[in-house]
BAZA-987134 format. One record per residue (C-alpha): x, z, y. Coordinates in steps of 0.02 Angstrom, whole numbers, padded with zeros to 5 digits, always signed. Example, Ala and Ser with C-alpha at 12.3 -4.5 7.8 and 13.67 -1.06 7.14 Angstrom:
+00615+00390-00225
+00684+00357-00053
***
This chain:
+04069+03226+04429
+04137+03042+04427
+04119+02972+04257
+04277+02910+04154
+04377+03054+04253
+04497+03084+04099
+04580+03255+04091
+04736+03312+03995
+04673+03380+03826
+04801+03492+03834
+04709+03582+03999
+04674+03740+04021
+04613+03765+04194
+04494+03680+04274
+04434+03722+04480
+04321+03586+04548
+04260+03715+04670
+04194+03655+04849
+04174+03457+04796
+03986+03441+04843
+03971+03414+04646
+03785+03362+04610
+03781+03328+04448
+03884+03311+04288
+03870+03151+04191
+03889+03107+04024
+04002+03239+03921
+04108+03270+04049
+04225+03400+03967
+04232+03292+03797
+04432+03260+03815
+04468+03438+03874
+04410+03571+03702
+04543+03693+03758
+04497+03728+03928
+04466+03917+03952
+04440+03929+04149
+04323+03818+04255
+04278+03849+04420
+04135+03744+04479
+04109+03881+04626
+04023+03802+04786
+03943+03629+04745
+03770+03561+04737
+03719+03604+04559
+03545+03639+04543
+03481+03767+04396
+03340+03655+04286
+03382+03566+04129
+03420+03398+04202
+03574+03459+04271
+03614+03602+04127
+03568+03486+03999
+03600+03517+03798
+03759+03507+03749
+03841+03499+03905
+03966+03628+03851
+03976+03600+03686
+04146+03551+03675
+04208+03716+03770
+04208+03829+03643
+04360+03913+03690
+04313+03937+03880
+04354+04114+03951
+04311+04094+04126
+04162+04008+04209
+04082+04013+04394
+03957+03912+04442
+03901+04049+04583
+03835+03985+04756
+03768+03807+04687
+03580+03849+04685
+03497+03838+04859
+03363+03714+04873
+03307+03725+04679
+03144+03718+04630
+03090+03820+04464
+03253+03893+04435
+03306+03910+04250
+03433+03949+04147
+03447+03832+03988
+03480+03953+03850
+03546+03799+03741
+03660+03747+03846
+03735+03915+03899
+03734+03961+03703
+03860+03860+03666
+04006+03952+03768
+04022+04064+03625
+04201+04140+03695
+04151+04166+03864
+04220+04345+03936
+04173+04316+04110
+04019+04231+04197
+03971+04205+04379
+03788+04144+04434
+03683+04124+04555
+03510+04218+04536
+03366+04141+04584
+03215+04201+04611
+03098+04134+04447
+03250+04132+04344
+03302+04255+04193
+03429+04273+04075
+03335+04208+03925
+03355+04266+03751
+03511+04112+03717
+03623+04242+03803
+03628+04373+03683
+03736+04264+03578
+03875+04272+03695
+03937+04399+03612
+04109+04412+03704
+04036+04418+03881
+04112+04562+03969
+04094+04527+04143
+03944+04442+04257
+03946+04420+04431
+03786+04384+04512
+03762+04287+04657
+03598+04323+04749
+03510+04179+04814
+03332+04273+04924
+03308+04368+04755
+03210+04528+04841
+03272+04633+04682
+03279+04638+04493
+03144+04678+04383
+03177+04807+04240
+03190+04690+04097
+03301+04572+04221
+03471+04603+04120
+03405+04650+03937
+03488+04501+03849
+03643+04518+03921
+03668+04699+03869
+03832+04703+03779
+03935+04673+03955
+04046+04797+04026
+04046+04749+04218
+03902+04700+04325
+03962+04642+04500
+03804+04630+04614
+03888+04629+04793
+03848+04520+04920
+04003+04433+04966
+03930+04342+05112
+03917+04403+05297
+03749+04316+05343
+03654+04364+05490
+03519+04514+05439
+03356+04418+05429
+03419+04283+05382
+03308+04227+05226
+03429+04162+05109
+03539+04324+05135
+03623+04360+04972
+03564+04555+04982
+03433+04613+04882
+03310+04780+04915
+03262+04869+04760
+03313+04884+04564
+03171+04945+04448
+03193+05086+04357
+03255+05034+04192
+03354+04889+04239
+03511+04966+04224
+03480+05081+04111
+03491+04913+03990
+03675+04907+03974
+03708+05044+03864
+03896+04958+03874
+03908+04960+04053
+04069+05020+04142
+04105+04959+04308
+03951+04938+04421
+03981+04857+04596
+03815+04843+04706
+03917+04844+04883
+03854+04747+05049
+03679+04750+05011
+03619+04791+05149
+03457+04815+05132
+03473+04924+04971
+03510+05076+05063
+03519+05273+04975
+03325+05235+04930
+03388+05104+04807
+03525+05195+04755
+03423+05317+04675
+03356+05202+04519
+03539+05168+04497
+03589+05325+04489
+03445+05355+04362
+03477+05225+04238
+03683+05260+04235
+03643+05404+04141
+03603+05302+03981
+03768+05185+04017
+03935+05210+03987
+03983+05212+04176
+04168+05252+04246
+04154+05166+04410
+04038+05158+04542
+04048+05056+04689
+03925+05085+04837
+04004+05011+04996
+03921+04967+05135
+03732+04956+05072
+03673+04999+05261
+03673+04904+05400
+03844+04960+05472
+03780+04969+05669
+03620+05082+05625
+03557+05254+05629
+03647+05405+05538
+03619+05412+05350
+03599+05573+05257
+03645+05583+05036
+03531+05698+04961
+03570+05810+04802
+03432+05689+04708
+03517+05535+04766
+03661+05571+04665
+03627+05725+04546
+03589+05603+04393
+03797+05562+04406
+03825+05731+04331
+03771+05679+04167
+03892+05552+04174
+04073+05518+04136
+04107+05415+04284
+04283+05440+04364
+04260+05328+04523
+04137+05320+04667
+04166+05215+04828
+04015+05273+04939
+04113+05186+05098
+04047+05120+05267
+03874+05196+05243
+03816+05283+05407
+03825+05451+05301
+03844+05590+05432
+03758+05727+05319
+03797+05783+05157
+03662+05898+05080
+03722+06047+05075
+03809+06091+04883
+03754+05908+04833
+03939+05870+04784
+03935+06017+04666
+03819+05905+04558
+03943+05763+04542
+04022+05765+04350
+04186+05857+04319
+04244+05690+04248
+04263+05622+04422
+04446+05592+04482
+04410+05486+04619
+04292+05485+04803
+04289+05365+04917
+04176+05406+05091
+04291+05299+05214
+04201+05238+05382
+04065+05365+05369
+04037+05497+05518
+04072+05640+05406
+04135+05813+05463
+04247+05962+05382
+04110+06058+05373
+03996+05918+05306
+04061+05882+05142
+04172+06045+05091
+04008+06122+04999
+04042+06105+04813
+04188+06020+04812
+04255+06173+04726
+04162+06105+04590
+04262+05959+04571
+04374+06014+04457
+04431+05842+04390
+04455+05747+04566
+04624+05702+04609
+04601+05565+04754
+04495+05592+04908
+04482+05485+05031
+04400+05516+05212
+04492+05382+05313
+04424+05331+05485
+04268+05443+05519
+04162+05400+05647
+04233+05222+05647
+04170+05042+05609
+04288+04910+05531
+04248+04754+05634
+04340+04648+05488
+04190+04608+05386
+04037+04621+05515
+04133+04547+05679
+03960+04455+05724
+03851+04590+05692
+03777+04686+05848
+03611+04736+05809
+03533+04820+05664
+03334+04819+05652
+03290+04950+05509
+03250+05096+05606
+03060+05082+05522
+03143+05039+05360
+03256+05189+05366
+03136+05303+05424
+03004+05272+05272
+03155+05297+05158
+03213+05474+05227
+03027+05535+05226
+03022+05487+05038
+03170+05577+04987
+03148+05712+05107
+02965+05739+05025
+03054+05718+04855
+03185+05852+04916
+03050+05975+04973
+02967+05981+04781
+03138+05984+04686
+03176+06119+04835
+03031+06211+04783
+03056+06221+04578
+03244+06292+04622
+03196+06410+04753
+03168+06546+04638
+03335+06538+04538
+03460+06548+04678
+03373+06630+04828
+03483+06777+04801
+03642+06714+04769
+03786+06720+04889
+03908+06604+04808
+04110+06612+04865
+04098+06450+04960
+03963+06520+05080
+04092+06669+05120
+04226+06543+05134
+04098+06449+05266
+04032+06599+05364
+04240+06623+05394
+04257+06459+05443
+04115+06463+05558
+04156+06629+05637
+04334+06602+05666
+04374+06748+05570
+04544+06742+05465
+04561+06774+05278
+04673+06901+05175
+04772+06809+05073
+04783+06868+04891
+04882+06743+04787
+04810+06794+04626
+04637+06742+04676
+04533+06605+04570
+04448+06519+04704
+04320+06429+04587
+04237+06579+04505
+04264+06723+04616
+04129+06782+04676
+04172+06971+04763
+04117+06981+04905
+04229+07132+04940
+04395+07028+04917
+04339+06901+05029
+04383+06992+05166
+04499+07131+05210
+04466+07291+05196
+04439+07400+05335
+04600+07489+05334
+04699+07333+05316
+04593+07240+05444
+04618+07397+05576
+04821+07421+05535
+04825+07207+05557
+04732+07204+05705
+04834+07355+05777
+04998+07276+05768
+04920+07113+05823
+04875+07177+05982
+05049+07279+05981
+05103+07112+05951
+05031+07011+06092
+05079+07144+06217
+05267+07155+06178
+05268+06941+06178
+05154+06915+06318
+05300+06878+06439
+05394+06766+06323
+05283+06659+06239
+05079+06638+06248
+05021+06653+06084
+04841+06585+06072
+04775+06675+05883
+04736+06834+05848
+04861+06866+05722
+05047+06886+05712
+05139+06727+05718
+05220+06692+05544
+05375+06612+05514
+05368+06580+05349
+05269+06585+05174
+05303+06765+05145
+05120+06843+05167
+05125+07028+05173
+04981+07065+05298
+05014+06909+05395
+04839+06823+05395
+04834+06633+05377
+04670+06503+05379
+04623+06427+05229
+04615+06266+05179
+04503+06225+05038
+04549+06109+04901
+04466+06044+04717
+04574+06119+04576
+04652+05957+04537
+04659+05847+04693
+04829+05770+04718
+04780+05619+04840
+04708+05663+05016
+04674+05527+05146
+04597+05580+05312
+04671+05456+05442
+04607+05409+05597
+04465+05512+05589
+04482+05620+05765
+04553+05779+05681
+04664+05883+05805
+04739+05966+05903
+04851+06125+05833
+04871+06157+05644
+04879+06331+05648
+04938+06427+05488
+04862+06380+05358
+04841+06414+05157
+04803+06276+05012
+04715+06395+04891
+04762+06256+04765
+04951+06194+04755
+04919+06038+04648
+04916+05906+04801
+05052+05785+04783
+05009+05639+04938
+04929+05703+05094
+04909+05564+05243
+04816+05601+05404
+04911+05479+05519
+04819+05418+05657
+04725+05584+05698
+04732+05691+05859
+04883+05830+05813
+04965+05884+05962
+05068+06039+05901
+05102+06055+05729
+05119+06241+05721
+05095+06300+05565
+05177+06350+05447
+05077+06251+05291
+05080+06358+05136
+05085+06320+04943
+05107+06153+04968
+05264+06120+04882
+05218+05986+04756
+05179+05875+04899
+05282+05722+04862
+05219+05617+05012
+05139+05658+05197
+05107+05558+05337
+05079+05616+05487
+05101+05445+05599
+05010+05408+05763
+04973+05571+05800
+05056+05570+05980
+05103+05767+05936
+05223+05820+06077
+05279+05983+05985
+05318+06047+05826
+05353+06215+05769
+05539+06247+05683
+05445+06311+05524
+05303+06207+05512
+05379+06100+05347
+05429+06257+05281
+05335+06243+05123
+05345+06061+05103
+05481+06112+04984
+05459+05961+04875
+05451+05816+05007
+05505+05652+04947
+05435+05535+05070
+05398+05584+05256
+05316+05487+05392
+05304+05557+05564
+05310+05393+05657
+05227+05351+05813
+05214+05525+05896
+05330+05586+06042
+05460+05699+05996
+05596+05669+06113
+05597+05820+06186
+05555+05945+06051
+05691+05863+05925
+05839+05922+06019
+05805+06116+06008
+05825+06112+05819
+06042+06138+05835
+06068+06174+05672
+05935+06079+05555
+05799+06218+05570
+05649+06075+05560
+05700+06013+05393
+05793+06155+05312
+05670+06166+05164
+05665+05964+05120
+05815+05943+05013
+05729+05827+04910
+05678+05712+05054
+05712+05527+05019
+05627+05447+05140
+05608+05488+05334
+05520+05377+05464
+05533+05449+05632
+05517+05269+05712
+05440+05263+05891
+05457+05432+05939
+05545+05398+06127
+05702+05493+06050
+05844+05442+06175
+05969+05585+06070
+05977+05671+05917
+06047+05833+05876
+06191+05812+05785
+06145+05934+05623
+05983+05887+05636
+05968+05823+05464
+06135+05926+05384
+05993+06015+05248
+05908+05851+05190
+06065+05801+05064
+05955+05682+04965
+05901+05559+05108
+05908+05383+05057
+05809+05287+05214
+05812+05369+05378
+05713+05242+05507
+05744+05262+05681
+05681+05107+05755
+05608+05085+05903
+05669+05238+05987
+05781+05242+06166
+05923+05275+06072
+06088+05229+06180
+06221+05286+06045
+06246+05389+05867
+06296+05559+05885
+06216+05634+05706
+06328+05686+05587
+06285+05619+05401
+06434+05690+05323
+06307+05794+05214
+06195+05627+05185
+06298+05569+05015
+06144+05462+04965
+06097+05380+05122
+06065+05204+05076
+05992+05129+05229
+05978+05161+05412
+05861+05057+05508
+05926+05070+05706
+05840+04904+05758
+05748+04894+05946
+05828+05034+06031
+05929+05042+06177
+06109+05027+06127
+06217+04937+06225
+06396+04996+06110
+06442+05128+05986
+06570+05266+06044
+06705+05295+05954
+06625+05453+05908
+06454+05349+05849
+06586+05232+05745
+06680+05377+05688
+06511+05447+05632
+06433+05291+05546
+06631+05265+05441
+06577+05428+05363
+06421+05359+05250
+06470+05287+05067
+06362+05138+04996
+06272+05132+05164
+06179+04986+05247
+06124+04995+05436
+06008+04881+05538
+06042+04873+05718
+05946+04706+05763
+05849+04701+05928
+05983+04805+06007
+06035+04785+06212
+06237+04730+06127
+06314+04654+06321
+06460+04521+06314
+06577+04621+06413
+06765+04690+06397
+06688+04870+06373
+06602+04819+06201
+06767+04720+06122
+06833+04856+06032
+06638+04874+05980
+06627+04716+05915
+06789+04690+05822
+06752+04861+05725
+06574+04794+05677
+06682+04632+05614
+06769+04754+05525
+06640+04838+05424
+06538+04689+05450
+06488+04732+05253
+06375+04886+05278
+06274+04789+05447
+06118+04714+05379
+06088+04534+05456
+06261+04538+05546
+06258+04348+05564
+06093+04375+05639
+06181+04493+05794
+06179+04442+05968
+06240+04503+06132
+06188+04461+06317
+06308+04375+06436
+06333+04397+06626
+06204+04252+06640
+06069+04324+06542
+06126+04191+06372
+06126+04267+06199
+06275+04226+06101
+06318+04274+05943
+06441+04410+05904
+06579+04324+05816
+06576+04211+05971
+06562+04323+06087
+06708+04429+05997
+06823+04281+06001
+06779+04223+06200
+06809+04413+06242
+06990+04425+06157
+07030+04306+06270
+06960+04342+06453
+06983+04529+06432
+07191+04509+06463
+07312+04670+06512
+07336+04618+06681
+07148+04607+06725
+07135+04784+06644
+07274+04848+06736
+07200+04790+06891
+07019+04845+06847
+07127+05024+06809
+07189+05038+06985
+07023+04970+07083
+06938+05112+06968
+07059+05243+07025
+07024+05211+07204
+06852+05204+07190
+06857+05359+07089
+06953+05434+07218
+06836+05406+07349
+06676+05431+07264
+06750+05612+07216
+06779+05638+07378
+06599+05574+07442
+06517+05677+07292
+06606+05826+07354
+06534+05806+07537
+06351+05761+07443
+06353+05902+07325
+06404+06039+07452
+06255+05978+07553
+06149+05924+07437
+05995+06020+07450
+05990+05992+07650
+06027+05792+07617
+05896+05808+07472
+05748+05900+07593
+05770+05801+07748
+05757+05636+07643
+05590+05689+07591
+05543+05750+07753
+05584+05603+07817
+05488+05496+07690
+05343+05593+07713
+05362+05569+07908
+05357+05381+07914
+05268+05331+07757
+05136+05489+07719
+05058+05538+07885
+05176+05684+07911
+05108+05811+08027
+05237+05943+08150
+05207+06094+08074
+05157+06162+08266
+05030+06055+08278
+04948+06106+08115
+04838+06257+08130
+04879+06330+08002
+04948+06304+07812
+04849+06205+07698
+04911+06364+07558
+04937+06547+07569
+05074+06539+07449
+05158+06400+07314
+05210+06476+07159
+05359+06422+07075
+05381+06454+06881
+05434+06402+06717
+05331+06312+06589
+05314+06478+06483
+05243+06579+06607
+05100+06478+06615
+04972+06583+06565
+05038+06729+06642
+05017+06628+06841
+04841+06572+06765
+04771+06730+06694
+04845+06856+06804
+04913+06770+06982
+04763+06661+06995
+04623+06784+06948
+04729+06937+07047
+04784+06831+07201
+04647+06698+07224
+04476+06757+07122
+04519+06954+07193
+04604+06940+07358
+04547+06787+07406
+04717+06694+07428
+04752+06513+07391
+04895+06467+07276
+04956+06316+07242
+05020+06270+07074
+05089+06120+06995
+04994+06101+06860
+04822+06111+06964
+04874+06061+07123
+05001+05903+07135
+04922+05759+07160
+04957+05637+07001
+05038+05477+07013
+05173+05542+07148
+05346+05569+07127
+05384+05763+07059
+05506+05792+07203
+05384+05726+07336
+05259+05850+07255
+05376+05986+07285
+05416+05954+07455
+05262+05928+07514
+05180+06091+07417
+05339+06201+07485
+05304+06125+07671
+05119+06155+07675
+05133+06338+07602
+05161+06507+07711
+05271+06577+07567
+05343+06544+07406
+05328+06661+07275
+05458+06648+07144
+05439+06709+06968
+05631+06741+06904
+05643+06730+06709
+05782+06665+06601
+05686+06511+06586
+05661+06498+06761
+05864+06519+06781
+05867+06360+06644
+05735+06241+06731
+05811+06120+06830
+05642+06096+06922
+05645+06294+06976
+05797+06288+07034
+05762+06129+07128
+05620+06222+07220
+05724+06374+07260
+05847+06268+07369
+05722+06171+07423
+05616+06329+07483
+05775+06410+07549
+05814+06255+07656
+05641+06251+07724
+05654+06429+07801
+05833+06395+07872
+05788+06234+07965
+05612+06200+07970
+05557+06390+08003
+05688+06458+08133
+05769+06583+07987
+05582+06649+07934
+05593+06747+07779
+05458+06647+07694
+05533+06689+07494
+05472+06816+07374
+05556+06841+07221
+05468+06947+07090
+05600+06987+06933
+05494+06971+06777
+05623+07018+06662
+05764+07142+06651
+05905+07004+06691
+06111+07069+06725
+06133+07019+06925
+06299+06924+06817
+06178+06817+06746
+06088+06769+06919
+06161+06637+07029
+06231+06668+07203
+06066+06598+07300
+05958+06721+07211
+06109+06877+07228
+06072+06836+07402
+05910+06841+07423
+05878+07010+07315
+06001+07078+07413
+05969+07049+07580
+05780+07048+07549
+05650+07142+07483
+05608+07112+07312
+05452+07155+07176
+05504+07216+06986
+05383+07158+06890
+05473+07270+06743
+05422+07421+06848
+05247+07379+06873
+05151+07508+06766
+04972+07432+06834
+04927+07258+06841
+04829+07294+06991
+04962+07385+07090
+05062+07219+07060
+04942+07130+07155
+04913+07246+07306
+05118+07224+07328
+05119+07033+07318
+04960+07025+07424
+05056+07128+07526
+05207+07017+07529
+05102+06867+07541
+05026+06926+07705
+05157+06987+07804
***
């Protein structure tokens, strides 16, 4: 430090940190007695007594705060001056660098206040077992590494070992942090584990003590059975390799824990459920991003070269294992605990009875486990009666009855298992997926549940006794479907995320509020990036405490949802999507909120006559527009302007005589185009065909259907999305696998990439007959009809008249309900009823029949 540097007397913080500081001078903190804080972190201080001389803090008696960590590369015989260090009699927190030679001598055991130390590891292989004796009355011992230096590199700040006994020194010790040691691994861990047993530990922390890019780790019962002695209520055991949980080693973990951490592990379900029944003090778990590396902290770091070291290490605790193995064979060889029943379920697929009553952590009946026989026969009967009577409607994929609700009767559910008292769950981005099927919390005590960034594709459900879940997240889980009941008993929802998935077409079947009719206590919905281009309009009528609805970054073009019921809605966030105005029924709409705030930034607003009335109503309520002065709208030449400008420029250019004349021009054009449309739509489906004939002739290689052999199909089938299974499981295996015809169906056989219609065309063309499956939903798909016509025009013009259709009625449907071009065809034209069919194979010898003639 320069000499003669005067400081104010009255200072109390001091950071000299980074200054290539070599040495100290002559009483440098003379002027300065009340300084509690001094930073000397980063220099060129060198540990010996010349530069820690005596008395250099004497006049610091009042100093809190002192870190002279990463100073001590290049020093020979290390030491710490105890009479120099003895002086900082208030001193509550300390940060070093250890060096190997150096101790804590026998000076520090007067610094009686010292609650904290923070050791900075300078090539230090490990720490002896008298290492930390004198400074026994701390609290917190921070031992992480906080560098990211290459592995071998020699003046690494990770150490390899702890003696036994070096811990077990601070009797006082409550917060232990020995993360990003890399070397350490789950062999050094076990010392640790050891001494805490004679501390007062509540929080471990055990990040990242293997090299992140390495082999798969496994945590043994003896690793971490010591804990249970404890009264420790954190562990962080994060980024760790860990793929394998001994079985029932978390049932050894203390009852006093409320908090796990195993994030960035390669963990499983059924990896880690064993004894977490056991846990009956957890409340936070956390299992965020299995089977994933964080690149933040290790960006440079490619290689790892411990295979030999890990290797020795599992034989040693694996030998260990075998004799502690061997001592408790004899005590539990017999016993069949609950949580084996609940994993022989699990692994056979085989649903549970639900009995409400039950006390999941002591009951050990094997008889109530599962059904009895009776109930398990009279379920599976209707099941199957079930299945039957649905088959045609809906494929059901489970062996049990669909429920729609949380009333069990003999409706079987899965269970999910759950610690009495865990309230925090965190399982994101961890590959989980794809259909949550029904399932039951044995426990209802979970209050925030967040698996966002998972694989969920069709949230089915429904989830039972979950109704003192506050807070779920369920974001960027691209889910495409979702079940009407599936929040059913999220009764007491207060914050829901379900952004970044694609519901746009699944939204708009719930009419009348169905998907949120048990959330009345919702205050908080994100369904952001979703690809919604329309809302239902009582699609939120049941959720009467909503205060932030966030709809960003959808397609939106306008507001049709009613919020009359949404008294508390505070904000609505309608930035980046795709409206170009408001209707007057979207401004009629938005007039209806009290106290509410919207955000409509990022929209596609146009300068144009169309959006004046727009604009002068947002002027209007100007007050409940977040950022109005921030609004902008696009001119003819591509230039943003801002509303109020463009408002006043549009008054003015948008006159009654340029209306009037843009009236009659529109008239006339109207006028012709309905004639034109009339002309289009009475021929539409032979304009629509011979366009894609034609395309195919000039641009695809089209063929003349004389010249061809023969078709490239014996038939094309042409059905609704929900009869799916039925052309898969009976058409294909009846037609193709037992008669040896070739069908061609969309969803195996259109080639991806090209345009649906083309597909169409092409598959009707190249087929000798189409085989039409009538349903209601076929009489609703726009795409069935669209092949009809097509199919119809194909036989008129491109066949000579050839009866090349055959319809096949799969449900009883009134002929009132069936449009004309089907009337026609059933009545002119032989026809199969499927409704008739006693005999599956009978079916088939008729449309074989069909097919060939």
């Amino acid at each position: 430090m320069p000499q003669g540097l005067l400081f104010p007397r009255s200072l109390t913080h001091l950071n000299i940190s980074s200054n290539l500081i070599k040495t100290f001078g002559k009483n440098p903190f003379e002027n300065i007695p009340f300084l509690e804080k001094l930073d000397l972190y980063d220099n060129k201080l060198k540990y010996n007594g010349l530069i820690f001389y005596t008395g250099l803090f004497e006049h610091l008696r009042k100093l809190k705060y002192l870190n002279i960590g990463f100073n001590g590369y290049g020093t020979t015989s290390p030491m710490y001056p105890d009479e120099t260090f003895c002086d900082l009699t208030s001193l509550q927190t300390l940060k070093i660098d250890c060096l190997a030679g150096a101790s804590f001598g026998k000076g520090f055991k007067y610094l009686t206040k010292l609650r904290f130390l923070k050791v900075f590891n300078v090539g230090l292989e490990g720490y002896s077992s008298d290492f930390f004796e004198n400074v026994f009355q701390i609290t917190s011992l921070d031992l992480s590494c906080p560098f990211t230096l290459p592995y071998d590199n020699e003046n690494g700040c990770f150490f390899r070992w702890i003696e036994a006994g070096a811990i077990s020194k601070l009797e006082n010790l409550k917060y232990l942090d020995i993360s990003n040691n890399l070397k350490l691994g789950f062999c050094g861990l076990k010392n640790i584990t050891y001494d805490l047993t004679k501390t007062n530990i509540k929080v471990l922390i055990a990040k990242k003590i293997t090299c992140p890019y390495g082999y798969s780790t496994v945590l043994f019962t003896e690793d971490i059975k010591p804990l249970g002695k404890t009264q420790i209520r954190e562990i962080y055991i994060d980024q760790n390799r860990l793929e394998i949980l001994e079985e029932y080693a978390a049932s050894h973990l203390p009852k006093s824990l409320r908090l796990l951490s195993l994030n960035y592990n390669r963990l499983r379900l059924d990896k880690y459920k064993h004894g977490i029944f056991n846990l009956t003090g957890i409340h936070s778990l956390f299992l965020n991003y299995q089977d994933e590396q964080s690149m933040n902290d290790f960006s440079h770091w490619w290689v790892c070269y411990d295979l030999k070291e890990t290797l020795e290490c599992l034989s040693r605790r694996v030998n260990a294992q075998r004799y502690s193995d061997t001592k408790q064979s004899n005590m539990d060889k017999n016993e069949v605990t609950f949580l084996e029943e609940m994993n022989l379920s699990y692994a056979i697929h085989k649903p549970i009875n639900i009995d409400p009553e039950m006390r999941f952590s002591h009951h050990r009946d094997k008889s109530r486990i599962n059904a009895p026989k009776y109930i398990m026969d009279n379920t599976l009967e209707k099941s199957s009666q079930f299945i039957e009577n649905h088959r045609r409607i809906q494929y059901w994929p489970y062996p049990f009855p669909r429920p729609q609700n949380c009333i069990f009767g003999f409706d079987l559910f899965y269970k999910t298992i759950v610690s009495p008292n865990l309230k925090i769950v965190e399982f994101k981005h961890s590959g989980l997926g794809d259909t949550v099927v029904p399932q039951f919390v044995n426990i209802n005590t979970l209050e925030e549940v967040y698996l966002n960034g998972n694989n969920f594709k069709y949230l089915l459900g429904p989830v039972c006794n979950v109704s003192k879940v506050k807070i779920l997240d369920l974001s960027g889980n691209l889910f495409v479907n979702i079940s009407s009941y599936f929040f059913f008993g999220f009764s007491g929802l207060e914050k829901l995320n379900i952004e970044d998935n694609i519901l746009s077409k699944v939204v708009m079947k719930f009419d009348n509020g169905e998907l949120f009719s048990s959330q009345s206590k919702l205050k908080l919905l994100n369904i952001s990036s979703n690809r919604l281009f329309e809302l239902p309009e009582k699609l939120l009528q049941h959720t009467v405490n909503l205060q932030v609805l966030d709809l960003s970054h959808n397609l939106l073009t306008d507001w049709n949802l009613t919020i009359l019921y949404l008294r508390k809605l505070k904000l609505l966030d309608l930035s980046f999507n795709q409206i170009n105005l408001l209707t007057k029924n979207g401004m009629r709409k938005l007039e209806q909120g009290k106290n509410l705030h919207v955000n409509m930034l990022n929209n596609r607003f146009q300068c144009n006559c169309e959006s004046l009335q727009f604009f002068s109503w947002m002027n209007k309520n100007k007050r409940i527009f977040k950022f109005y002065n921030n609004y902008t709208c696009q001119n003819i030449t591509g230039d943003k302007i801002s509303l109020e400008d463009a408002k006043i420029d549009l008054a003015k250019s948008c006159s009654s005589k340029i209306g009037l004349i843009f009236i009659v021009a529109a008239c006339i054009i109207l006028s012709i185009g309905i004639i034109i449309g009339s002309l289009i739509y009475r021929y539409r489906w032979y304009i629509r065909y011979w366009y894609y004939l034609t395309k195919r002739r000039y641009f695809k290689g089209y063929e003349r259907l004389h010249n061809k052999p023969k078709y490239a199909f014996d038939a094309f089938v042409s059905y609704a999305e929900e009869d799916r299974m039925f052309v898969f499981q009976t058409l294909v295996n009846g037609l193709e696998n037992g008669k040896g015809k070739k069908l061609c169906i969309h969803h195996r056989n259109f080639i991806p990439g090209c345009n649906i219609s083309d597909n169409i065309t092409n598959a009707i063309h190249e087929s000798e007959k189409i085989v039409c499956l009538i349903t209601q939903k076929f009489l609703e798909s726009e795409w069935c009809n669209y092949e009809l016509n097509i199919a119809r025009v194909e036989g008129m013009w491109a066949r000579g008249g050839e009866n090349m259709i055959i319809i096949v009625v799969m449900e009883n449907i009134s002929k009132k309900d069936l449009p004309i071009q089907i009337i026609e065809l059933i009545t002119h034209q032989t026809y199969i009823d499927y409704t008739e069919c006693t005999d599956t194979e009978i079916f088939i010898d008729l449309l074989t029949a069909a097919i060939e003639h």
